[in-house]
N, C-alpha and C positions, 0 to 999 in steps of 0.2 A: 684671421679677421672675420667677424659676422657679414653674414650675408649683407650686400648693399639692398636697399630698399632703392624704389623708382625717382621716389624724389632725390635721393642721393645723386644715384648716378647722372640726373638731367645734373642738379648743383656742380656735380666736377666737371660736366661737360661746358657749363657756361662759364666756371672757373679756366677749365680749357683753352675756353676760346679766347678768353683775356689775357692766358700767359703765349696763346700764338701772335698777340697782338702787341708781345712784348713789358705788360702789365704785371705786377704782382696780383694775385686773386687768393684769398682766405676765406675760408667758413669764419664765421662770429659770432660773438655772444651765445647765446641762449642753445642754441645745435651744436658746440663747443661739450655744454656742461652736459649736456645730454650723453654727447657720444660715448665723454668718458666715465658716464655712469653706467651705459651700457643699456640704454635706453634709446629709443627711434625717436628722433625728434618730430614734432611737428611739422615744424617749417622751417630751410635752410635761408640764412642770410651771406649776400656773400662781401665780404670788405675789397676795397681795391686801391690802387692807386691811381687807374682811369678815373676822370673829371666822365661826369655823370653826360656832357655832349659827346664824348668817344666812347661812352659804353651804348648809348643810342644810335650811333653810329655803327658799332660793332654788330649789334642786334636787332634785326628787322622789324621783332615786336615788342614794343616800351614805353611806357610811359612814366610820365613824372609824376610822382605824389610828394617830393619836396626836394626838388633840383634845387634851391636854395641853399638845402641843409646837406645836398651831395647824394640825394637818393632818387633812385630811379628805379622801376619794374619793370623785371625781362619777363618775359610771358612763352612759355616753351611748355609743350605738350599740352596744354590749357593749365596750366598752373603758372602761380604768382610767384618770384621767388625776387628780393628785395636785394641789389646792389649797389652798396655805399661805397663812397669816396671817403678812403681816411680824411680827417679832420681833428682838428681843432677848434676851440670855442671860445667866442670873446664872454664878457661878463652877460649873465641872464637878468634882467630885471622884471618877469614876469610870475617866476617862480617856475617857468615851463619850458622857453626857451632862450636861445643867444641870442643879443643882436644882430652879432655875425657869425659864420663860421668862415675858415681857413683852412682849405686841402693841407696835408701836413704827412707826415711819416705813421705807420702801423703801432712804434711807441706811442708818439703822440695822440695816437685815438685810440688807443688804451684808457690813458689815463684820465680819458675825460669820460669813460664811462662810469656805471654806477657801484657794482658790486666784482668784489675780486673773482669770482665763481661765472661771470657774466663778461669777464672781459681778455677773454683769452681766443686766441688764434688757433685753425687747424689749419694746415696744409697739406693737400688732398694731393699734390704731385708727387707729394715723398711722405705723406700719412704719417704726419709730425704736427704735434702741437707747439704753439709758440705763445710763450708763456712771458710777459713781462710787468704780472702783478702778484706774482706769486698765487694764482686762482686756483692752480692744482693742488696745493698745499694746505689752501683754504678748503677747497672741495673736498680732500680725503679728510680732514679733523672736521667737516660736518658743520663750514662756520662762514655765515652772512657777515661781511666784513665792506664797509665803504672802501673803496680806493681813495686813495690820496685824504683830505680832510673832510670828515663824515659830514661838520657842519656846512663845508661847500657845496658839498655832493648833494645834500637835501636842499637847500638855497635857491640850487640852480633848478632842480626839477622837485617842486610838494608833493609829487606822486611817489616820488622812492620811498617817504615814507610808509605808504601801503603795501608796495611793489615788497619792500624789506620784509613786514610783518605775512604776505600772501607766500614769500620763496621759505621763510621758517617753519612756516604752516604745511606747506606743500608737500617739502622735502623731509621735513624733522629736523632740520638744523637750528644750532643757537645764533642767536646777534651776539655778534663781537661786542665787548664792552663801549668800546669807547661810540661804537655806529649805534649804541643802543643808549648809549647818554643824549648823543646826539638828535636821535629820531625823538626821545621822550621831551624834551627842550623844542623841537622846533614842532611839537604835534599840534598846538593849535592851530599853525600855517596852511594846514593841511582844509580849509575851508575855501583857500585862494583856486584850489584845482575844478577844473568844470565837475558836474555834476554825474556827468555819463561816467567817465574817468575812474574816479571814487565807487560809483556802480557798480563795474568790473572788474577791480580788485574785491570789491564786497563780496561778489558773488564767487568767484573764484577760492576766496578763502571759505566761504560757507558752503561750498558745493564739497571740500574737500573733507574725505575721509576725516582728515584729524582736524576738523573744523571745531574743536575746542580748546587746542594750545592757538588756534587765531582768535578765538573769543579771547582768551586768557592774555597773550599780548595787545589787543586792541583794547581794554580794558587797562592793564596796566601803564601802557604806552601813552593811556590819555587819548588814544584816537577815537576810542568807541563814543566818548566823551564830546569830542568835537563834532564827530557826524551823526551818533544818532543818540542825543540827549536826552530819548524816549525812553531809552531803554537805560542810562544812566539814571533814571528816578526811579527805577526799578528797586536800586538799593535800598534797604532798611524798610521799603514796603512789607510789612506783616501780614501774614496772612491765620486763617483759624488754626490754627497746630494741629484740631483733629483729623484736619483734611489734609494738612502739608507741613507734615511734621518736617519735610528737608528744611524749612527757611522760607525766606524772604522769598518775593518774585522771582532777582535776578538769580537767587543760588536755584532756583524749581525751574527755570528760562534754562541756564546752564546743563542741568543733571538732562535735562529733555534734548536739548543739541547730541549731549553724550547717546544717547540711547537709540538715537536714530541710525537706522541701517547704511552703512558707508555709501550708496549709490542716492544719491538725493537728488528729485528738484527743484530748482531754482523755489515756485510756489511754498512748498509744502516746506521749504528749509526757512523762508523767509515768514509761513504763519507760527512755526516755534516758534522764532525771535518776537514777533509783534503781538501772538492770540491774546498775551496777557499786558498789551503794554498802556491797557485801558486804567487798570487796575490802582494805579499809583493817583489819578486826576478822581475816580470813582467809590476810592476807599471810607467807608462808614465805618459808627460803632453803631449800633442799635441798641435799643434798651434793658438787655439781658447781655451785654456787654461783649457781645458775637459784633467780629467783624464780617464787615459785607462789601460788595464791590458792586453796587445795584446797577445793570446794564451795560456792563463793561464790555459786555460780546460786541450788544452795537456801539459803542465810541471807541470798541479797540477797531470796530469794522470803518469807522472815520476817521480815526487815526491812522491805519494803514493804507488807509488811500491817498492821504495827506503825505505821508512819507514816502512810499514809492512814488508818486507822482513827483516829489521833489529830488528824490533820485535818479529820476527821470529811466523809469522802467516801461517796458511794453504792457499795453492797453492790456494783454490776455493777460500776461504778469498779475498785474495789481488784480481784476476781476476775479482772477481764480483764489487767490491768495485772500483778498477781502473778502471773498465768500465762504472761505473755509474760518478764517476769525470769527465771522458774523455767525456762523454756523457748530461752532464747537462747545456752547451751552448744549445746546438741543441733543445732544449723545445724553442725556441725562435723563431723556422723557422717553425713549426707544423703545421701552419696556410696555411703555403703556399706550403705545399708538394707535389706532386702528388698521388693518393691513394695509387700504389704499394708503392711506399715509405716509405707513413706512416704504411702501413701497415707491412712490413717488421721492422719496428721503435719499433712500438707498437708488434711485437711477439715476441722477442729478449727476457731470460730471465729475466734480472735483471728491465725490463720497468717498474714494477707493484712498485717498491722500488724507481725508478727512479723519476715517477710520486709522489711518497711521498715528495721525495729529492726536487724536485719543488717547490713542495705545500710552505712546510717551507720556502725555499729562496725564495718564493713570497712575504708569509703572514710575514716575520720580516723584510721586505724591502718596495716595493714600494705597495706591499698590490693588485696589479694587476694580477687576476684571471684568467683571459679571458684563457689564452692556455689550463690551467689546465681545466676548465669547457669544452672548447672544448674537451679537449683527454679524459674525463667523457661520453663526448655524445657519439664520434666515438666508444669508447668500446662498447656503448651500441649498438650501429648502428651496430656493428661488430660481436654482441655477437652469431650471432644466425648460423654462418660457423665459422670453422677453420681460425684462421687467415689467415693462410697458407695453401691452401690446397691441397693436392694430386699434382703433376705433371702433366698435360693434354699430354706430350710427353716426352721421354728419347733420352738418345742417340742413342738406339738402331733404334728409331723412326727414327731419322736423318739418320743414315745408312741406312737406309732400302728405305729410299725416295733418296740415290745415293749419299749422301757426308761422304767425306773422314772426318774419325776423325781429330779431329786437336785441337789448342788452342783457337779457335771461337766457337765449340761446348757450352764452357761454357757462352758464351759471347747471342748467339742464343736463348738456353735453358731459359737465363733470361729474355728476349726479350718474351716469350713467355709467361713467368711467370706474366711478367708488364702485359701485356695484361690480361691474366687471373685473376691477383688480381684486376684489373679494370673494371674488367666485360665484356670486349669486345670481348674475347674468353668464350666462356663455356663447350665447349664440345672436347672432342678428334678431333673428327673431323672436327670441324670449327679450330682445330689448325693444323691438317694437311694440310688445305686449304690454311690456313694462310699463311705456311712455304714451300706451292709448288709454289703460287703469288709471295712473298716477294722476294724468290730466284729463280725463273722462272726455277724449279723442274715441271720434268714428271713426270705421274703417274705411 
């Protein structure tokens, strides 16, 4: 057997303490599929047949996060680890949860879970699995399969929907046919789920190495459709052929997802999806019969704030992400900047993601390198000072050489900065010089 990890062996120890108390105690779900792939799980869950008040009892530190639904957190070593009371589940009419649930037998809270690969038992006292959805048979043929009636199984919870398309993505597995009729039929439902919710499978299938067979089922599934309709007008959007010869928007969106380096984040995976999603509301012909997309950087930079805000993403999320949209025209003018310029371009934090964001709309488009290779060399030209460095003067400096604070102060200070990041100032005192000349200041 592999090495137990810490979490492990605290899980068999709380599992432990439940069969000393006369209780059934199982790992579940998710740390199940893990184990038998040969993989550390995350995080261990553990099933039981303790009522969540005698697991609270059992364990001095717990709390409930839905003693309702039969769950309870044992809190051991400072770690969370989630144990449920088998159940059973009356009818959901939320699309999220049961009215009630029903402590019941370890078949029975089988089968009210979601996926055959997700609803399997370990038993850690004798290091057996207990299998009564056939999930291990599922698990080795590499296949997402609803337990019991697929159209139930999504009914009850609109999130399996994603959750299905996020474990195929993940893992490399197919959807079972009949779970993959099912999820395509109820994908419009998939609007009923909160917003955070849908978030987090988003991100999870788009952070994930093969974050393009989840584009490719979210797209076929009809889900991409439902949740982000921005990027469904994508389709049939034309673009100049001599610049993108791949296609349309959404096939140049696609080829860019592909070409990104499997460790991504969140930001920089979300400005692929959206840099161009201006493009389709923006689309011109001009009268040499060139199409154009006049401004799309900034309303794809409004559009993305609009949609992650309605995804309900973190404030630094969306900021970095809309700044890098707003900002991925301007690779085009790099060439011809002034140094301060660029150099103020290239300190900015999100540049180094930006420069990524590039690379891909270079290389699935016109395959034209030059800027990028340039802003390769300038970093290196750059590497060896602050991009930015120290201040050579303050305000105080300006006061002290006889002008009145004002709103030119800031205007001055940068004037001095140009100079200094162009190397024609170096020192404090060639910039007091500078600034006694320019504005014909005594000393």
């Amino acid at each position: 057997m592999a090495q137990i990890s810490d979490s492990e062996r605290v899980a068999r120890r709380i599992a432990g303490h439940l069969r000393e108390h006369r209780h059934i105690a199982y790992f579940a779900g998710g740390c199940v599929r893990d184990m038998l792939r040969g993989l550390p799980p995350k995080d261990y869950d553990i099933a039981t047949d303790a009522t969540p008040e005698i697991v609270q009892q059992i364990f001095p530190r717990t709390y409930a996060v839905g003693a309702h639904f039969g769950v309870v957190v044992v809190v051991e070593n400072g770690t969370n680890f989630e144990v449920a009371t088998f159940r059973s589940d009356d009818a959901y009419v939320d699309g999220r949860r049961p009215t009630a649930v029903h402590f019941s037998s370890p078949e029975e809270d089988a089968q009210r879970r979601d996926f055959t690969i997700n609803g399997m038992f370990f038993d850690p006292a004798v290091d057996e699995v207990i299998d009564f959805v056939a999930g291990r048979a599922d698990l080795e043929r590499k296949l997402i399969r609803a337990i019991g009636d697929p159209a139930q199984r999504f009914a009850e919870d609109r999130l399996r929907l994603l959750r299905a398309v996020r474990f195929a993505t993940v893992l490399g597995f197919e959807i079972e046919s009949a779970t993959w009729e099912a999820l395509v039929a109820h994908a419009p439902s998939i609007s009923e789920i909160s917003a955070e919710r849908i978030r987090d499978e988003l991100v999870k299938i788009f952070v994930s190495p093969n974050r393009v067979r989840g584009w490719d089922l979210l797209d076929a599934s009809g889900l991409l459709r439902a949740i982000l309709p921005e990027i469904e007008a994508m389709k049939g959007c034309e673009q100049p052929p001599q610049f993108h010869p791949e296609g349309d928007v959404f096939k140049h969106t696609r080829l860019m997802l592909q070409l990104l380096p499997g460790d991504v984040s969140v930001p920089l995976v979300f400005a692929v999806l959206l840099h161009d999603v201006a493009k389709p509301p923006t689309q011109s012909v001009d009268q040499n019969g060139r199409i154009r997309f006049n401004g799309h950087d900034r309303v794809g930079a409004e559009m993305t704030e609009q949609i992650m805000t309605r995804l309900r993403f973190s404030r630094a999320e969306i900021d970095a992400t809309v700044e890098m949209v707003r900002q991925h025209m301007v690779f085009k003018d790099v060439p011809r900047m002034r140094v301060a310029k660029l150099k103020r371009f290239m300190a900015r934090p999100t540049f180094t993601e930006e420069l990524e964001l590039h690379r891909v709309d270079c290389e699935s488009s016109h395959h034209m390198l030059d800027n990028y290779e340039f802003l390769l060399a300038k970093r290196e030209e750059f590497a060896h000072e602050p991009m930015i460095p120290p201040p050579l003067v303050r305000g105080d400096d300006l006061i002290a050489l006889g002008m009145k604070p004002g709103p030119t102060f800031g205007q001055i200070l940068e004037e001095v900065e140009t100079r200094q990041l162009e190397g024609t100032l170096r020192t404090r005192d060639q910039a007091l010089e500078w600034l006694k000349r320019e504005y014909s200041l005594e000393s």
